[in-house]
C-alpha positions as CSV (number, residue, x, y, z in Angstrom):
1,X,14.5,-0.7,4.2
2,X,13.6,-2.2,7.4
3,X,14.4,-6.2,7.7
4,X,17.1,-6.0,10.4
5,X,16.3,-2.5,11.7
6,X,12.7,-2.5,11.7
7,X,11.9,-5.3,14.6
8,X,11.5,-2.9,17.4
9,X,9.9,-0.2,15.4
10,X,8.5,2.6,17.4
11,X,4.5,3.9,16.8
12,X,1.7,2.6,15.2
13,X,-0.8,3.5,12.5
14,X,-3.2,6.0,12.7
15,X,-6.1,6.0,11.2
16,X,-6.5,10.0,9.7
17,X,-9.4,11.1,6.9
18,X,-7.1,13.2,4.9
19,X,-7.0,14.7,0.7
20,X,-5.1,12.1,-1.6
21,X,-2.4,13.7,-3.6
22,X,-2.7,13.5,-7.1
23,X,0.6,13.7,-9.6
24,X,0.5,14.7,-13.4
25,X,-0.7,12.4,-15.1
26,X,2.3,9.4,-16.1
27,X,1.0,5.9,-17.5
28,X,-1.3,4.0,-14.8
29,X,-1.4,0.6,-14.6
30,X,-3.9,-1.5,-12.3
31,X,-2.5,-1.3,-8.8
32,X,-0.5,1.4,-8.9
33,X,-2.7,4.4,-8.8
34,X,-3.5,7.4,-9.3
35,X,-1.7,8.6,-12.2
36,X,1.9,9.7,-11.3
37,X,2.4,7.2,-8.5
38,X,4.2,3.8,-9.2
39,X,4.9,0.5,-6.9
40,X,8.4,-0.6,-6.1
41,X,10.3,-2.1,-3.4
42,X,13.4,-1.6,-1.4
43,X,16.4,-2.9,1.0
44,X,16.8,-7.5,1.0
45,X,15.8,-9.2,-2.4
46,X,12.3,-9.5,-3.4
47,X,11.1,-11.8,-6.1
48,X,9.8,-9.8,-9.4
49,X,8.6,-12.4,-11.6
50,X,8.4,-12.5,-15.4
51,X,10.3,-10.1,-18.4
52,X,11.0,-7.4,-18.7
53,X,8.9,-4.7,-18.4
54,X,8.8,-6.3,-14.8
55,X,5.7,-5.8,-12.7
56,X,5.6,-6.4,-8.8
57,X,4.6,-9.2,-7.4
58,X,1.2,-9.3,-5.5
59,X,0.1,-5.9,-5.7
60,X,0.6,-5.7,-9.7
61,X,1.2,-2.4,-11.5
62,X,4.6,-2.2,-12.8
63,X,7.9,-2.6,-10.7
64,X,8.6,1.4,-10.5
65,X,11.6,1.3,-8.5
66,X,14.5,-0.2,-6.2
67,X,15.9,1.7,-3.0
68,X,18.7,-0.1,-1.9
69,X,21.4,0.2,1.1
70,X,24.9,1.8,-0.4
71,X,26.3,1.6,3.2
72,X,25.6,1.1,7.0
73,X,27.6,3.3,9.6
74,X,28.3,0.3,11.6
75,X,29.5,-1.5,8.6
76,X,32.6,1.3,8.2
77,X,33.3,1.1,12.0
78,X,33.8,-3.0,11.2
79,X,31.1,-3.6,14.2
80,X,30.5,-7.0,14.8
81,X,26.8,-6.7,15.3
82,X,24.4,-4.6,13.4
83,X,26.8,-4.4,9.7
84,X,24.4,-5.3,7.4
85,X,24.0,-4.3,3.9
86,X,20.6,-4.9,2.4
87,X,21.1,-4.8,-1.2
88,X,19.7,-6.8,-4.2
89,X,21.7,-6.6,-7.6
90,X,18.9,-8.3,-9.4
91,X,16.3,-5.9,-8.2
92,X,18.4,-3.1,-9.0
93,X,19.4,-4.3,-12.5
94,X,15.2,-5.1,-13.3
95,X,14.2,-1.7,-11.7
96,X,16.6,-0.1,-14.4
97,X,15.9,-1.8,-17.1
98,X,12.2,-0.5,-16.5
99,X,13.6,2.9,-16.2
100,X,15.5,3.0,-19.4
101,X,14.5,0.8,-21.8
102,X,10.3,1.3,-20.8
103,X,10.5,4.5,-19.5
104,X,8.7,2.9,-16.2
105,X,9.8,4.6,-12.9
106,X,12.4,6.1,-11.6
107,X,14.8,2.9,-11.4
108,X,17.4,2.7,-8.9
109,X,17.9,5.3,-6.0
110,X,20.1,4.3,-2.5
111,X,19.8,5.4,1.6
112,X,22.8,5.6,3.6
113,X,21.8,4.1,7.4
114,X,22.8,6.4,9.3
115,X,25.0,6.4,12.9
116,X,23.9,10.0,15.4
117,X,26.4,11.4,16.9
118,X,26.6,9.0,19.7
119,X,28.1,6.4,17.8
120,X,30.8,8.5,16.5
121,X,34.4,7.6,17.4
122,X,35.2,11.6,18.0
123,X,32.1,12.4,19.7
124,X,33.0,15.5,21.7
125,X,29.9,16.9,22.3
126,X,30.1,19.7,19.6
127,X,28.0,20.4,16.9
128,X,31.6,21.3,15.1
129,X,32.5,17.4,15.2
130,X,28.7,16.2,14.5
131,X,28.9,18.2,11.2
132,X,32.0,16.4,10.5
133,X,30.7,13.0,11.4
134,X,27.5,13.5,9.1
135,X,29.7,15.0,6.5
136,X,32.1,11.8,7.0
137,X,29.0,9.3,6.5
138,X,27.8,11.8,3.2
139,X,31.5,11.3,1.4
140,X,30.9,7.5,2.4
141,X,27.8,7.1,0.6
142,X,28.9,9.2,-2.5
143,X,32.0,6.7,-2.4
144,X,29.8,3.7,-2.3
145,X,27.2,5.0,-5.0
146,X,30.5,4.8,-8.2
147,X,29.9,1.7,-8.1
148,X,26.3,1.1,-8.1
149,X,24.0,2.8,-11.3
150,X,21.9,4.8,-9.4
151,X,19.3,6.8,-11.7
152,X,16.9,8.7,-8.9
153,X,18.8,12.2,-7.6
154,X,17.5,11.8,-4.2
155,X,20.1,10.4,-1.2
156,X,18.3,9.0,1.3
157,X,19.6,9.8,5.3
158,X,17.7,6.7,7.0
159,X,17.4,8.1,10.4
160,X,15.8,5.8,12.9
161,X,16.3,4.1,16.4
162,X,16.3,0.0,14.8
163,X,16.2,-1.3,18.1
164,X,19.2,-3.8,17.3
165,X,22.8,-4.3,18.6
166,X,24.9,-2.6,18.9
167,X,23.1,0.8,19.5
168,X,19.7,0.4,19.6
169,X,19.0,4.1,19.1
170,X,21.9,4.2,16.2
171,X,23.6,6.7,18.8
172,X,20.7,9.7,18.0
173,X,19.7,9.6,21.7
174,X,22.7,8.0,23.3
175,X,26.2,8.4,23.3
176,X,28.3,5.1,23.8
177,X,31.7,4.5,25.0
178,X,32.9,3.7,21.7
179,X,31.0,2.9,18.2
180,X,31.0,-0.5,18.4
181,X,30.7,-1.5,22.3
182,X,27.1,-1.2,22.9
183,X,27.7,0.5,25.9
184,X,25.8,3.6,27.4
185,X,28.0,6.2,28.7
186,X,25.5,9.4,28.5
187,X,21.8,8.7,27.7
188,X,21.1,12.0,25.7
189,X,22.3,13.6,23.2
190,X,21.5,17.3,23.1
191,X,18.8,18.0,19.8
192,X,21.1,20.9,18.0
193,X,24.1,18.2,18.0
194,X,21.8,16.0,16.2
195,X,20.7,18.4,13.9
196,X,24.3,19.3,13.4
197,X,24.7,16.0,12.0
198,X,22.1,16.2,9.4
199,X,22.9,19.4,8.5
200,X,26.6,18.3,8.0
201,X,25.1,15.2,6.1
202,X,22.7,17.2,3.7
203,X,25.4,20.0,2.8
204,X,28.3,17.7,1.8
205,X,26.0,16.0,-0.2
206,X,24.7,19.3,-1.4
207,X,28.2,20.6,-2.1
208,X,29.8,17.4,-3.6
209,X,27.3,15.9,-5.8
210,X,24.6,16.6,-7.7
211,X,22.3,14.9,-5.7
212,X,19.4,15.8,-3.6
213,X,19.0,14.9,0.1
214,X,16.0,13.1,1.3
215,X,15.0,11.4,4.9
216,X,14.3,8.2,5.7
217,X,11.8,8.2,9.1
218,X,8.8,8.6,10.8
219,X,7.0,11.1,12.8
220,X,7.4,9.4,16.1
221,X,10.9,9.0,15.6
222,X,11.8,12.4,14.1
223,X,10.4,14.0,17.1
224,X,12.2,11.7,19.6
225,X,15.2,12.5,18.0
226,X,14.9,16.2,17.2
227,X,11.8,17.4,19.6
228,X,9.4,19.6,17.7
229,X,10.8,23.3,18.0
230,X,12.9,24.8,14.8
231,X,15.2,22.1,15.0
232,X,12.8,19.3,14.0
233,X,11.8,21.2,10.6
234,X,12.9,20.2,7.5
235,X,10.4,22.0,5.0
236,X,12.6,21.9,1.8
237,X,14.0,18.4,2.4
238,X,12.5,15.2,0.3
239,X,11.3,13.0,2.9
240,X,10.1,8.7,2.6
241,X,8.2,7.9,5.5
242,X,7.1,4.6,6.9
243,X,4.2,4.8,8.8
244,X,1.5,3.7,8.8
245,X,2.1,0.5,7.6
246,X,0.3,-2.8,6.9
247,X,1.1,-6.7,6.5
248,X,-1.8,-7.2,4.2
249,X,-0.9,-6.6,0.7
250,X,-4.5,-6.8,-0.2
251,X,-4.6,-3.5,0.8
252,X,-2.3,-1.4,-0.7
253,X,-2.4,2.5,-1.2
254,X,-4.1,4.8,-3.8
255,X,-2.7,8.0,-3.2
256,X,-1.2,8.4,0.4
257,X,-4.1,6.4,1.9
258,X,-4.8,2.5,2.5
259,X,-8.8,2.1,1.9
260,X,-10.4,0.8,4.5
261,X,-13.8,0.8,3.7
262,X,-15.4,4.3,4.4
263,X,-12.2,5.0,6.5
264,X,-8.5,6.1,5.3
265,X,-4.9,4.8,7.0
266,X,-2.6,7.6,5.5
267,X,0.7,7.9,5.5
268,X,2.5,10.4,8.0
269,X,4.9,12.6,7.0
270,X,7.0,14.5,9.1
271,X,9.2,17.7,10.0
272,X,6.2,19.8,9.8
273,X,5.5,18.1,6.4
274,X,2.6,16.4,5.1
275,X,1.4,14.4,1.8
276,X,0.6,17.3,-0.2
277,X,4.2,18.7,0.4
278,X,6.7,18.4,-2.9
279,X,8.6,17.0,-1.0
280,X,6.6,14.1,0.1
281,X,8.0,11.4,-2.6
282,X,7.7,7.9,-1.0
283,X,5.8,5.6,1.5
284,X,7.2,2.2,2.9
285,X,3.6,1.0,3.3
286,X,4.3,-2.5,4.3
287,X,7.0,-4.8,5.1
288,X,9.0,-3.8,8.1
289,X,9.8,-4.7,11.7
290,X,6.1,-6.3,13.1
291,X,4.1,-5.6,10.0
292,X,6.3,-7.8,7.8
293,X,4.6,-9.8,5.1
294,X,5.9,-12.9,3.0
295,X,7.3,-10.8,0.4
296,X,9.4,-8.1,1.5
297,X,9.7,-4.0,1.5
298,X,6.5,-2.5,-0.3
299,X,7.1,1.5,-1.4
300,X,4.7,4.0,-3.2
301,X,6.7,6.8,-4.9
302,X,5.0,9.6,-6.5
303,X,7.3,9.8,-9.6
304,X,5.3,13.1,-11.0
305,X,7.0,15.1,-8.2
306,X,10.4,14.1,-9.4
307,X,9.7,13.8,-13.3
């Protein structure tokens, strides 16, 4: 994700000497590594060149996946500012046809960006409407996704504070005097009512689909938003984190760590999670907001854990 919504991204790397998680063992090409972790990209178009089996460009190893937008909260409100939709056909179409017809991958998966509870147009303070709102956004997203071919069971809940009109915090900390105005009219928003949300999110999904529900975020963001008691804990939920990251595609990951000479940049998980978690599936290592390279969104997904 992250083109629009990452410019004002909150925290920075840290630099951690941690274990590497290693998958079962799946095909391994040169630069995406070690075995059971693939390369792929996500959100605005990136350019993969060549046939089919497609391979990324850059960083090499095959193209293992697309993540793509299937709908933007301020999008359904018909907001003026901040109703993007960062999708690329042609990505999704090459990621699949690695998927099927190679057996490369996990093809196409999709995030729904996510509007807290202060952006909703019922906002009552409850945890009875934020359900409802987050349950709203879930049948929105499972709406959207009949018409895309999506192949990974994971839904993506991208929760984050993008920093852009017309809420900067996407209404998780603030509560605005309508969805769309981009006015402040209560600058917190209590932390069950935002869990109430996700929970509302994650069971209609649950209850609805076959899917499975994943995160979208970071540490520092996940504990602005939900603190770091009870209701910041997601143990059994998938999770895709983007930080660390990096603009230097020289650099890219093996395992959950960016090699820096005798040092390791690793990714952060969050939620009381870490890498060696299940549920620890992807990594937006570079690409978004201030790190952004020539290219576009750069993931690692550990396709063993969802094989």
């Amino acid at each position: 994700m992250r083109i629009l919504s990452r410019a004002l991204r909150i925290g920075a790397a840290v630099t951690v000497a941690v274990g590497v998680s290693v998958g079962v063992a799946v095909s391994a090409q040169a630069g995406d590594s070690p075995a059971g972790f693939h390369f792929g990209t996500d959100s605005w178009p990136v350019s993969i060149p060549g046939k089919a089996p497609y391979v990324n460009p850059v960083v090499g190893g095959n193209y293992g996946g697309y993540i793509g937008m299937a709908g933007n909260w301020a999008r359904v409100e018909k907001c003026t500012t901040g109703n993007f939709l960062a999708w690329s056909s042609a990505n999704s179409a090459q990621a699949n046809t690695d998927y099927s017809t190679y057996h490369i991958g996990i093809g196409t998966g999709v995030y729904w960006y996510m509007g807290g509870p202060g952006v909703d147009p019922h906002y009552n303070g409850t945890t009875t409407e934020a359900s409802n709102w987050g349950a709203a956004q879930a049948a929105d997203a499972l709406a959207a996704m009949k018409s895309l071919h999506v192949t990974y069971p994971v839904v993506w809940a991208d929760i984050e504070l993008p920093g852009i009109a017309p809420a900067p915090d996407n209404g998780w900390n603030s509560v605005y005097t309508s969805p769309c105005s981009g006015k402040v009219k209560q600058a917190y928003v209590p932390i069950n009512v935002d869990r109430a949300e996700f929970n509302g999110f994650a069971s209609y999904i649950s209850a609805h689909s076959a899917y499975k529900v994943g995160v979208y975020s970071a540490a520092s963001v996940w504990t602005s938003i939900f603190g770091t008691g009870s209701a910041s804990l997601i143990p059994s939920t998938y999770e895709w984190t983007y930080l660390p990251e990096t603009s230097n595609l020289k650099q890219y990951p093996y395992g959950w760590c960016l090699v820096q000479g005798k040092s390791r940049t690793c990714a952060q998980f969050f939620g009381g999670q870490t890498s060696s978690s299940k549920y620890a599936l992807m990594w937006q290592w570079s690409g978004g907001g201030g790190v952004r390279n020539a290219y576009g969104d750069f993931d690692q997904i550990d396709v063993s854990r969802m094989g």
